[in-house]
RODO-2510 file (C-alpha; in nm, 4 decimals, decimal comma):
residues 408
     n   res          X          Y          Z
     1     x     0,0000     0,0000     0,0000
     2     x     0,1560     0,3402    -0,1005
     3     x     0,0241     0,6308     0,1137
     4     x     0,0302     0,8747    -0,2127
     5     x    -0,0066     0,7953    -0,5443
     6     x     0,1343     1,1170    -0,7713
     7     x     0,0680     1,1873    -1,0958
     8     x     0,3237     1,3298    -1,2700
     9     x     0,6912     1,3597    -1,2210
    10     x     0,7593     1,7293    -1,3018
    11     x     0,8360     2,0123    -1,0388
    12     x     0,5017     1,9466    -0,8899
    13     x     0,4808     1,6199    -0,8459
    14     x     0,8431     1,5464    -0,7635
    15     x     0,8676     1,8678    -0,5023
    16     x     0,5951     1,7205    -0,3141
    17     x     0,7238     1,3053    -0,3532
    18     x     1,0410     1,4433    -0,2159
    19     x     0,8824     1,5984     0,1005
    20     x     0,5984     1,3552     0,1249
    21     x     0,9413     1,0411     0,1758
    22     x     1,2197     1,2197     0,3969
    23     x     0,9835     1,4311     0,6347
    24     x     0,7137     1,2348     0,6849
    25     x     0,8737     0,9305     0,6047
    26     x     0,5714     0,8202     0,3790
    27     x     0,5232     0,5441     0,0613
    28     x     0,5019     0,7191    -0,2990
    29     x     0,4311     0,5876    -0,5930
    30     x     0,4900     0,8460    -0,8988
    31     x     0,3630     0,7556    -1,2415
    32     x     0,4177     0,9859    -1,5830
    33     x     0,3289     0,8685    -1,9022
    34     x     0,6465     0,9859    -2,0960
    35     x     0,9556     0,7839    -2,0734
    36     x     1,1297     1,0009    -1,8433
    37     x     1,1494     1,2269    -1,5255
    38     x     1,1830     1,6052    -1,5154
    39     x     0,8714     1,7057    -1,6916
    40     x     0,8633     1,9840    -1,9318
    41     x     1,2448     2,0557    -1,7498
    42     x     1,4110     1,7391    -1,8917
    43     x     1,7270     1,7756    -2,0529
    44     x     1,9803     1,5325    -2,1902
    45     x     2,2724     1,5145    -2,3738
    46     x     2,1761     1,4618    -2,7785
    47     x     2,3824     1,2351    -2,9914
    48     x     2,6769     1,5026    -3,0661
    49     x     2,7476     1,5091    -2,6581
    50     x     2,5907     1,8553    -2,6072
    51     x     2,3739     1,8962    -2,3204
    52     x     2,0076     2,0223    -2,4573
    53     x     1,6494     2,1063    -2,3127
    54     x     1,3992     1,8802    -2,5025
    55     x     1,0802     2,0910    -2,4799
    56     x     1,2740     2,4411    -2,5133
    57     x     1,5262     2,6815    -2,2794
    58     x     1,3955     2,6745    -1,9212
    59     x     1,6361     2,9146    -1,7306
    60     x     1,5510     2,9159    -1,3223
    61     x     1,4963     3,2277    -1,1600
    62     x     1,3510     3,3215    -0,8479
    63     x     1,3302     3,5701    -0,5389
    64     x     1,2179     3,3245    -0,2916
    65     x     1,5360     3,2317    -0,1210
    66     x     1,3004     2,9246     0,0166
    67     x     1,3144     2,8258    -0,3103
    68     x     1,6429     2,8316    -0,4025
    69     x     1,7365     2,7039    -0,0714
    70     x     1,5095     2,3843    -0,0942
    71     x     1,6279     2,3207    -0,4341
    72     x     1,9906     2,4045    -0,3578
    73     x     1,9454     2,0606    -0,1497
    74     x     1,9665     1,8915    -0,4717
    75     x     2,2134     2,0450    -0,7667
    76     x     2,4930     2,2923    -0,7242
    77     x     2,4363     2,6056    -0,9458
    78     x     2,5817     2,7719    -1,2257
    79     x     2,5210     3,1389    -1,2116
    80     x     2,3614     3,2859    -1,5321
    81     x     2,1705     3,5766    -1,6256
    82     x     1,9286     3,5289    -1,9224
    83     x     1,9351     3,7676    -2,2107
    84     x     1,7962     3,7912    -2,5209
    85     x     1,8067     3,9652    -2,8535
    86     x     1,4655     4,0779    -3,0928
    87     x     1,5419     4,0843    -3,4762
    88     x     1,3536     4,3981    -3,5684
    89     x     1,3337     4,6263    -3,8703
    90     x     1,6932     4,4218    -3,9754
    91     x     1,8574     4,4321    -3,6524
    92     x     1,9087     4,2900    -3,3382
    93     x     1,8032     4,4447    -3,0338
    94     x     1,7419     4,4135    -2,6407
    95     x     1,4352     4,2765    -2,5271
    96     x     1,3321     4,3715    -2,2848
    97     x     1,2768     4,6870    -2,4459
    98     x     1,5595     4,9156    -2,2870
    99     x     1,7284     5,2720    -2,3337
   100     x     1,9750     5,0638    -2,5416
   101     x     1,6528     4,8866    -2,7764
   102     x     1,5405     5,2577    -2,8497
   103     x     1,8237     5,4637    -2,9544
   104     x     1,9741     5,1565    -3,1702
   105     x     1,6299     5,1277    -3,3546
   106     x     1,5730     5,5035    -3,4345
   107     x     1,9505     5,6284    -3,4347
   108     x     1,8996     5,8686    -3,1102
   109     x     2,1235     5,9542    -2,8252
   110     x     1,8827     5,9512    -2,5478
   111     x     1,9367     5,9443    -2,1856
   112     x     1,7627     5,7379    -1,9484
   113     x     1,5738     6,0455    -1,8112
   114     x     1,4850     6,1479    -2,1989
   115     x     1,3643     5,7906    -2,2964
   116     x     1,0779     5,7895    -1,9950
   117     x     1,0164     6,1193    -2,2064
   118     x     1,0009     5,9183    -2,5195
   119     x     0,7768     5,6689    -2,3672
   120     x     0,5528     5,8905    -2,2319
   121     x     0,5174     6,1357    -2,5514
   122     x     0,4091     5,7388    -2,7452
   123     x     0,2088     5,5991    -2,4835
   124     x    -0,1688     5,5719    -2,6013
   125     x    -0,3867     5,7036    -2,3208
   126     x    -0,5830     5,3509    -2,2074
   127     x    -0,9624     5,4086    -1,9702
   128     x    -0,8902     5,0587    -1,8507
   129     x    -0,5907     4,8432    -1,9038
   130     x    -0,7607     4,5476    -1,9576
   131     x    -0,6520     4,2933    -2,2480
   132     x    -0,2555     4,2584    -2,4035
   133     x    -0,2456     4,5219    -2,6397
   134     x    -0,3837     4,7671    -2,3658
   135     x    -0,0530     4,6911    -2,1259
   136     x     0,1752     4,7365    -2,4350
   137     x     0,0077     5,0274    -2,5763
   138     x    -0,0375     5,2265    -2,2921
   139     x     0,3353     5,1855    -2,1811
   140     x     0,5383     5,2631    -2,5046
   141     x     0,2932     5,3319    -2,7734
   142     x     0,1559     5,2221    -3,0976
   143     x     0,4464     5,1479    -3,3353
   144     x     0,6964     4,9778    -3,0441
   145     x     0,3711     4,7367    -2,9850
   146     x     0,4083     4,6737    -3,3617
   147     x     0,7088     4,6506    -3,3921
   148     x     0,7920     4,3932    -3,0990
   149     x     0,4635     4,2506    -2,9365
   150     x     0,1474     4,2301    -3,1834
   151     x     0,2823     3,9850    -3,4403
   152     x     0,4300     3,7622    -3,1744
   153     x     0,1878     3,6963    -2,9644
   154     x    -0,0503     3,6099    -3,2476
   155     x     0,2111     3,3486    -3,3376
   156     x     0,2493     3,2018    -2,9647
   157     x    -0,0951     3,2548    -2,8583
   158     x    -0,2532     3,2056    -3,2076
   159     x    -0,4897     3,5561    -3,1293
   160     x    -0,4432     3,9229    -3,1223
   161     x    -0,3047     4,0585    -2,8155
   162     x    -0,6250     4,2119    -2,7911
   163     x    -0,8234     3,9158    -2,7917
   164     x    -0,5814     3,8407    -2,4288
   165     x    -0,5908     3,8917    -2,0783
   166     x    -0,3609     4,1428    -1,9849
   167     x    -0,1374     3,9017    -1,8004
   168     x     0,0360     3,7491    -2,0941
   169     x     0,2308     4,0957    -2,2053
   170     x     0,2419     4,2149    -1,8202
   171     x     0,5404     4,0001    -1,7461
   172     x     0,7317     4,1649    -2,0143
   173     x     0,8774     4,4572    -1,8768
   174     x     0,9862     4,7845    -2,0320
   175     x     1,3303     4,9471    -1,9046
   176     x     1,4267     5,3125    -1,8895
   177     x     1,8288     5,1913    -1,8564
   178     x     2,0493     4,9782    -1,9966
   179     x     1,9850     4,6798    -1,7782
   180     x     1,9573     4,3997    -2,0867
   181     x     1,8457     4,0686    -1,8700
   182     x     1,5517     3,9219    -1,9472
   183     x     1,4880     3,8678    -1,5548
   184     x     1,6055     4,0995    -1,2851
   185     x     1,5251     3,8535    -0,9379
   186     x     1,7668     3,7978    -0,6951
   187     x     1,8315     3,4127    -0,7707
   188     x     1,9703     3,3566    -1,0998
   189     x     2,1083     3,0054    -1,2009
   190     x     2,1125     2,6973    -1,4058
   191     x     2,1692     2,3344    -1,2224
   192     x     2,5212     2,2814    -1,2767
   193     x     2,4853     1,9615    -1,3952
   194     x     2,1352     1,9787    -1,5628
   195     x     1,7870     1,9797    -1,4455
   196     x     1,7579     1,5999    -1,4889
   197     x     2,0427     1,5366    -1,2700
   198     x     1,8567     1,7437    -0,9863
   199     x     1,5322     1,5738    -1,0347
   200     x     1,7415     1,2322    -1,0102
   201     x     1,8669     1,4219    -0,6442
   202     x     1,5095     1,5210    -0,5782
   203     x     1,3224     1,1445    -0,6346
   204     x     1,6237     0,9434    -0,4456
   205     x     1,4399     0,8661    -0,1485
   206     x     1,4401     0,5187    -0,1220
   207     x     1,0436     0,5502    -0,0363
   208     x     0,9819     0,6646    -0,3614
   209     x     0,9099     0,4380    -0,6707
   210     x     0,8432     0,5977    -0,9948
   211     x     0,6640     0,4062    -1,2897
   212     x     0,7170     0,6121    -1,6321
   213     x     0,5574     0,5276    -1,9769
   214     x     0,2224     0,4690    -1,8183
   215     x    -0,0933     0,6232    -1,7868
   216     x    -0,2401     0,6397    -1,4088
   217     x    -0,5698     0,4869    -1,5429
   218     x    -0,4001     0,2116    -1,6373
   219     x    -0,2977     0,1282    -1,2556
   220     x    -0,5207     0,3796    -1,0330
   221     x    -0,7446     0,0368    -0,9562
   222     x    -0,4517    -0,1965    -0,9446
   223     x    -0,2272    -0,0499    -0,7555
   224     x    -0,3605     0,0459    -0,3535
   225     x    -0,2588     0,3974    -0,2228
   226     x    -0,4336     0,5834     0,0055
   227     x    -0,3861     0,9323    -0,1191
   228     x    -0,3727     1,1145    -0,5009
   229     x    -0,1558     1,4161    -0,5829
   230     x    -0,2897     1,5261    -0,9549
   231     x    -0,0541     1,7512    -1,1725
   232     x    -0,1916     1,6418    -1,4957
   233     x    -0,4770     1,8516    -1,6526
   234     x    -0,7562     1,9108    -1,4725
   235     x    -1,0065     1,8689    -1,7604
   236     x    -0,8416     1,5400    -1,8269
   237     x    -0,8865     1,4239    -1,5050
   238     x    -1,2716     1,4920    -1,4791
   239     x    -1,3066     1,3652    -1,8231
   240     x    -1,3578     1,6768    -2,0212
   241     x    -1,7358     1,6714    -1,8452
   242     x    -1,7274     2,0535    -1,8810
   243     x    -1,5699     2,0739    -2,2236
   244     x    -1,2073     2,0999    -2,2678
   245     x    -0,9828     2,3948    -2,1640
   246     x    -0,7566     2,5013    -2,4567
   247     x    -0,3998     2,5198    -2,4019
   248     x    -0,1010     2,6439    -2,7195
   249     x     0,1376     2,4109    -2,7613
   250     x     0,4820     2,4000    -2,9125
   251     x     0,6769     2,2073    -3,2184
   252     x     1,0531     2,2016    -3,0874
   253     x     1,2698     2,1063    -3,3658
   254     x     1,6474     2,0931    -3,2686
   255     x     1,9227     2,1199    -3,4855
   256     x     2,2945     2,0959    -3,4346
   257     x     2,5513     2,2742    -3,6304
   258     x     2,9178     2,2502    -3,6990
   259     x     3,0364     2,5161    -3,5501
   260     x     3,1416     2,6118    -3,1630
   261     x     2,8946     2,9243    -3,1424
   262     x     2,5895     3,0409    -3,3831
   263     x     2,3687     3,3421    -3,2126
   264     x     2,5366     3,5915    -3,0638
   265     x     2,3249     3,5737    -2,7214
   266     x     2,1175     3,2781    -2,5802
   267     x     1,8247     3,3301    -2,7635
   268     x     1,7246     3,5351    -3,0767
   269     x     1,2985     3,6318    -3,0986
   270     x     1,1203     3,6961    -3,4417
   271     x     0,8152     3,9272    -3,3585
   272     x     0,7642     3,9214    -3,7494
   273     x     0,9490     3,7207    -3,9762
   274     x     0,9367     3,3540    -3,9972
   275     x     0,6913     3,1138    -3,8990
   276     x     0,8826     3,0381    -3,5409
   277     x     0,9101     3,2599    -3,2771
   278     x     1,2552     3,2174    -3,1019
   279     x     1,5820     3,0136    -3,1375
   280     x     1,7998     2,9023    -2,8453
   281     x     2,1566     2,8124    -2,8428
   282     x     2,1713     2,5735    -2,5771
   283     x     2,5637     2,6025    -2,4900
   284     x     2,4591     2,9653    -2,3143
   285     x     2,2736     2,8412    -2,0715
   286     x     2,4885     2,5188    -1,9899
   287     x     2,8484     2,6940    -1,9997
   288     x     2,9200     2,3534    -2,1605
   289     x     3,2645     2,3509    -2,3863
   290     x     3,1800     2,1207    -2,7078
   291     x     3,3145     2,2321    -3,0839
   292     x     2,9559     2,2038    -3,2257
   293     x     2,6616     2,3870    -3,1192
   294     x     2,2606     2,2837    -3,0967
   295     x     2,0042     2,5294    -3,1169
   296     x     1,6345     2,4700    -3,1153
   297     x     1,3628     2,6457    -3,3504
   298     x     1,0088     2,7316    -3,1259
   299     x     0,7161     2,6769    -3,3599
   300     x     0,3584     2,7534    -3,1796
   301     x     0,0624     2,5674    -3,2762
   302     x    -0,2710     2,4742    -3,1283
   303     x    -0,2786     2,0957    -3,1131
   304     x    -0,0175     1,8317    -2,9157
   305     x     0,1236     1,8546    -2,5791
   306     x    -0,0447     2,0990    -2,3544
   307     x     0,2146     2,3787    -2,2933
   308     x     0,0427     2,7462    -2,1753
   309     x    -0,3182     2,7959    -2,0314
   310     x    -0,4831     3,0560    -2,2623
   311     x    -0,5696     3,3341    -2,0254
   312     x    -0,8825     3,4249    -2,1056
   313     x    -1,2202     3,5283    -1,9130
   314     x    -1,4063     3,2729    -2,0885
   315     x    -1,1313     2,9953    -2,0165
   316     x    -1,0731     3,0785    -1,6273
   317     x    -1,4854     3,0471    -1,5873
   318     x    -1,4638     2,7031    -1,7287
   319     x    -1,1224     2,5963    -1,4694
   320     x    -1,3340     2,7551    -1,2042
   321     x    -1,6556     2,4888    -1,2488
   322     x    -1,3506     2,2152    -1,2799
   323     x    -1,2352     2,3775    -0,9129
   324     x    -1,5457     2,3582    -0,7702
   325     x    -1,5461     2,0188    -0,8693
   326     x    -1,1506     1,9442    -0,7465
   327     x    -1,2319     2,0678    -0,4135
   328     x    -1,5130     1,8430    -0,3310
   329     x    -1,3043     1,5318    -0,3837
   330     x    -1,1428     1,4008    -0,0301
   331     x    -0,7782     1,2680    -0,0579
   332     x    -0,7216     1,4278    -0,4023
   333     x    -0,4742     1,7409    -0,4086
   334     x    -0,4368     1,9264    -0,7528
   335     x    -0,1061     2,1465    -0,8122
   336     x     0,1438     2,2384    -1,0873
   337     x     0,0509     2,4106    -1,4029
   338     x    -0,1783     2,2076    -1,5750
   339     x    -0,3952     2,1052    -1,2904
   340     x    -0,4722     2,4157    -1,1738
   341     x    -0,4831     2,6161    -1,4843
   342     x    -0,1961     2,8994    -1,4221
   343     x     0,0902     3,0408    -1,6265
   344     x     0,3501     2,9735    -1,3480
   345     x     0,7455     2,9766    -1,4032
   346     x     0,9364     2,6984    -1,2245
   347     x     0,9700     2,8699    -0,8892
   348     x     0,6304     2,9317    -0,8780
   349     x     0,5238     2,5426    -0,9410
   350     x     0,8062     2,4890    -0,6675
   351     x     0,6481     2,7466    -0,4030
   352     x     0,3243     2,5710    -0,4768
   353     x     0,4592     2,2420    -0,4240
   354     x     0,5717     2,3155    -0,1203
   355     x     0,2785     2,4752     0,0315
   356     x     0,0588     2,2034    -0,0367
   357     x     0,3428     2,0101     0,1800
   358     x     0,2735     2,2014     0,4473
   359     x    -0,0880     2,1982     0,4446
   360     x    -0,0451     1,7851     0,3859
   361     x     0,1663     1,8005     0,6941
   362     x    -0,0388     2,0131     0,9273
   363     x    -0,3046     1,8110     0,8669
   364     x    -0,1121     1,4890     0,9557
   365     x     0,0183     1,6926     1,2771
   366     x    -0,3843     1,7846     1,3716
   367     x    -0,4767     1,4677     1,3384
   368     x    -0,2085     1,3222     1,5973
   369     x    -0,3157     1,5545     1,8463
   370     x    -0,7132     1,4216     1,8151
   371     x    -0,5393     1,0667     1,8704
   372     x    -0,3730     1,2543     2,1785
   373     x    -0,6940     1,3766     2,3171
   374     x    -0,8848     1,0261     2,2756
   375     x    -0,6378     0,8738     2,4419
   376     x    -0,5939     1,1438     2,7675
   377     x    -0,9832     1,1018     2,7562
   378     x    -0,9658     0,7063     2,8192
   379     x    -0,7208     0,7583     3,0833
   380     x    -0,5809     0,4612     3,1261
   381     x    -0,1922     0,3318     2,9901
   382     x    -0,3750     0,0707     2,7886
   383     x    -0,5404     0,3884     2,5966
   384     x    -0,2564     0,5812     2,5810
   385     x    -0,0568     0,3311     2,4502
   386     x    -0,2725     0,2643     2,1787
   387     x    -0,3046     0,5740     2,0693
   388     x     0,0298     0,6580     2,0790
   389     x     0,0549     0,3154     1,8558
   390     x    -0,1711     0,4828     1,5788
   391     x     0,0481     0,8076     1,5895
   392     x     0,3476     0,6899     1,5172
   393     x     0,1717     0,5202     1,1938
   394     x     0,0618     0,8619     1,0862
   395     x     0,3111     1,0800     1,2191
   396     x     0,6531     0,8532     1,1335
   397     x     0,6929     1,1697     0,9818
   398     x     0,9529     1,3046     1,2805
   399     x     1,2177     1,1357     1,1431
   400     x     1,3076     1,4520     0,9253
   401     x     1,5875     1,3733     0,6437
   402     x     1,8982     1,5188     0,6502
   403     x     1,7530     1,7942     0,4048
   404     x     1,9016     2,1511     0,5023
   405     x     1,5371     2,3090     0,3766
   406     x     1,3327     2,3692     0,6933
   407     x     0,9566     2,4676     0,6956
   408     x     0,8804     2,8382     0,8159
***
């Protein structure tokens, strides 16, 4: 009998196997229907030796230091700082936009106080900022939204920008300096050796068994466990009964070239020409040394693996009658991207993670004391012993792993 059964073996599912086996010293079973570990994260070295992320760069940043800490348990880091170039009007310039981004694409001089002028004398006055294009517009203007954000998003999301919730072109910032990283937070790092190393770290636990290249309805009535963490779809899971919610997925198709270095920063966007949006040169964001390269070409479509939530109104009132349904089932936790419908980086799946460990563990904790309390009540040592019996079955949980990460 495994006390959890989780579905999935990406940051979700693995965050919480990991906590679930050395702190509370409990049976997990973790099942994934692809053939390996590390969900969307996975990376592995291709047939030329160079290390590569299968389903596109994923570059770890964060400013939880709980994060970083917990997950520092499990890799040693390589500090990088993301940037990336945006092939515009024939050249290449920083995106984010930046002071940098403007004066290279019109041929000014500008300082950074003169460039919030610039902004401000473009920005379209907006009532109510509430869809993509409103964010964009209303920050640097008409053309620079043209230029940079309209085309796209229509390729990623497969819609205008106004068709969007304004989330989607909120976490793009615009910069009055010269600061050219794609992320400014306070943790900034790859896995030294990999993410698939560190999830190999993360499911060690000798309580955890891990099944891959199977479905969990093929063993969900086969296989006893007492508990089910879901980080699959949520539609999926209730089988679709209020229609599907749409997701965009992505074509990745890798290439690798005979030569030691091909873009001239990690990745390269192309708001407007070509079909795909971005290419990544994966040697960037591994520091590896190798004589050939690999790069990867991002093509968006709407059918295949389910990548990005569509944030839309109509789309979060459909997740929200698939909530309502989540939260009625007893012994059935939903977290990571796809069950609970959110456009969350890696850190954020992480910090999810392990909140629903803590909630898993308080309630383990508040149900030893009401085995406490019985036994008090009987007063007797047969009672107490019994009771103290039955604890230690649900609460083996004090003998806390070595793990430096400590709950706040």
């Amino acid at each position: 009998m495994f006390d959890y059964l989780i579905v999935g073996a990406g940051f979700a599912g693995s965050v919480v196997a990991e906590r679930l086996a050395s702190q509370l010293n409990k049976k997990v079973l973790i099942v994934d229907k692809r053939p390996h570990i590390a969900g969307n994260a996975f990376d592995h070295y291709n047939e030329e030796g160079i290390l590569v992320h299968k389903y596109g760069p994923h570059i770890f940043h964060t400013n939880s230091r709980d994060v970083f800490d917990y997950l520092s348990n499990f890799t040693e880091w390589r500090p990088y700082e993301h940037r990336v170039l945006a092939s515009v009007d024939g050249q290449l310039v920083p995106m984010p936009i930046n002071l940098d981004t403007i004066n290279k694409l019109y041929g000014l001089n500008l300082t950074a106080f003169e460039v919030e002028g610039f902004f401000q004398s473009v920005a379209e006055q907006v009532p109510e900022v509430r869809t993509s294009e409103d964010v964009v517009v209303s920050r640097v203007g008409r053309e620079l939204y043209e230029k940079f954000f309209r085309n796209y998003t229509r390729k990623q999301w497969g819609m205008d920008p106004s068709e969007l919730d304004k989330s989607v072109t909120s976490r793009v910032p615009v910069r009055s300096n010269r600061d050219d990283r794609y992320f400014t937070d306070t943790f900034q790092a790859m896995p030294r050796h990999g993410y698939t190393a560190m999830f190999e770290k993360l499911l060690s636990h000798p309580n955890i068994k891990i099944m891959l290249n199977t479905d969990y309805h093929e063993i969900v009535d086969v296989i006893p466990f007492r508990k089910m963490i879901f980080t699959g779809p949520v539609d999926e899971y209730f089988d679709f009964c209020y229609g599907e919610l749409p997701y965009r997925s992505l074509e990745f198709r890798h290439q690798t070239l005979e030569q030691e270095v091909h873009l001239p920063t990690a990745v390269v966007n192309f708001p407007n020409e070509h079909a795909y949006t971005r290419v990544t040169e994966f040697k960037y964001l591994t520091g590896q040394q190798h004589p050939k390269t690999s790069i990867v070409y991002e093509y968006p479509q709407a059918e295949g693996e389910p990548y990005y939530p569509v944030p839309k109104a109509e789309n979060a009132a459909i997740y929200n009658q698939y909530k309502k349904l989540a939260d009625q089932i007893k012994d059935v936790y939903f977290a990571g991207r796809l069950a609970t419908y959110k456009y969350y980086n890696m850190d954020q799946v992480v910090a999810q993670a392990l909140t629903l460990f803590k909630r898993l563990k308080t309630a383990q904790e508040e149900k030893a004391l009401v085995l406490d309390s019985v036994a008090v009540s009987n007063g007797n040592g047969k009672g107490t012993m019994v009771a103290a019996t039955l604890k230690n079955g649900i609460n083996g949980a004090d003998k806390a792993s070595d793990s430096k990460y400590k709950d706040n």
